[in-house]
Steps between C-alpha positions, in 0.01 A plus 500: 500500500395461138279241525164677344389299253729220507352122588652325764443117583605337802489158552405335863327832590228449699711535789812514690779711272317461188177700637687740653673574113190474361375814733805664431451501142151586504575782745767652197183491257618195322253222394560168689402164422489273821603114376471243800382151505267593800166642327343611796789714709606586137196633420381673797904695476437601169113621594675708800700674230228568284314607787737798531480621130783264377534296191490180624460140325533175651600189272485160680791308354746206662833600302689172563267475153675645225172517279325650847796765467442544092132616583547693825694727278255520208248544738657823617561632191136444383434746789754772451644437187861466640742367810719719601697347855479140595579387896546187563427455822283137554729281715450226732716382780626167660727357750736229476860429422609292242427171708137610599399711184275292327508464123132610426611766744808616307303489145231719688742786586681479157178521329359822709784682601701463152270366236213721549737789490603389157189416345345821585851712365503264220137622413477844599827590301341491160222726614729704668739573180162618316506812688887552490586338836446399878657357797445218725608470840541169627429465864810290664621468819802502762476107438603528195826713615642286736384141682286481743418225701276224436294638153724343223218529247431858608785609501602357121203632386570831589875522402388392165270778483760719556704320205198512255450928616895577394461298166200651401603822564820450305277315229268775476653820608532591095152456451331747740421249783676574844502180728577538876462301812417579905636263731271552816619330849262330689126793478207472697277332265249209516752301379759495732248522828372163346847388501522630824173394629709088437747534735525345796499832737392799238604792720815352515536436138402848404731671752775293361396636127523862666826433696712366180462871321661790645202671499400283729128476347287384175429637193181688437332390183494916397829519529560200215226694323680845483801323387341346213309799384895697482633234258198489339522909409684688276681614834743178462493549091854379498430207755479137323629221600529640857444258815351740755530307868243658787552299756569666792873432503497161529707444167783762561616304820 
């Protein structure tokens, strides 16, 4: 897919979606830098890699920091000498509507889901235009298309993800630097069986996450993967600002 020689980072890889991109990447020859909070799961993922003949780096880094985000970013380049896709994919979740959401709650959310996301762009831009160009894919969500129930904070988060990937793209698009998003619906990943793992009656919960999607099932963290490895190629050259939803139908009811 193009992808020899290129450096991709991916933020909140050392599981869920962002692992699974990060072995997609590395399976298409391109060197990945692992960025997670979580040392040891982030380590051990990027070890794994290496372990199979990939270029693999893992930088420990909390982006809510923007000076954390400044050096993840130099620290890359130091290795490879250039960033060539950015995916931000580090996101937290939590419940509550606007009565129950609580404010250090709400900031939390805001600062992951969105912040991070534009620290790391913000910072991997400059390095990016050194070589002639890039793309970033923001990872979003069907929260951020439409309202779902009891996640306020979530959900805002999300949708203004989606607002920051269409005016970077537009902001950017003369410049060399593609910028798309993937809306997954609800994927198998640690994240939402923790989520799951809260409820009162879990099987219950997770059937009624399968039920709501005319699929009738989850998301498999590959899937997500294979998605943002297309926008990421030259395949979808003339893709930017594009809002890609795979979610198993639950958006197009």
């Amino acid at each position: 897919m193009g992808f020899e020689g290129k450096v991709a980072v991916i933020t909140g890889a050392s599981k869920g979606i962002g692992k699974a991109a990060a072995q997609a990447f590395a399976r298409e020859r391109a060197a990945v830098a692992l960025v997670d909070f979580d040392e040891t799961q982030g380590l051990a993922a990027a070890r794994e890699l290496e372990s199979c003949g990939h270029q693999a780096l893992f930088v420990a880094a909390d982006i809510t920091s923007e000076e954390a985000a400044h050096d993840m970013v130099d620290r890359v380049v130091e290795a490879w000498g250039r960033l060539d896709i950015l995916v931000n994919n580090a996101g937290i979740y939590r419940q509550g509507d606007l009565l129950t959401t609580t404010t250090d709650d709400w900031r939390a959310l805001l600062e992951t889901n969105l912040n991070g996301a534009y620290f790391c762009a913000k910072h991997a831009v400059p390095a990016m235009l050194r070589k002639g160009g890039g793309v970033i894919i923001n990872v979003g969500s069907e929260a951020g298309l439409v309202g779902i129930k009891g996640q306020v904070a979530y959900n805002v988060s999300k949708g203004a993800l989606i607002a920051f990937t269409r005016s970077c793209a537009v902001d950017l698009a003369g410049r060399g630097i593609r910028v798309n998003c993937v809306c997954p619906g609800t994927t198998d990943t640690p994240l939402v069986r923790e989520a799951v793992a809260r409820a009162p009656d879990p099987a219950a919960a997770r059937r009624h996450l399968e039920e709501v999607r005319p699929l009738n099932r989850l998301g498999m963290v590959e899937e997500i993967a294979a998605a943002i490895l297309f926008l990421a190629s030259d395949q979808a050259g003339y893709a930017t600002g594009a809002i890609l939803s795979i979610d198993g139908g639950y958006t197009a009811q």
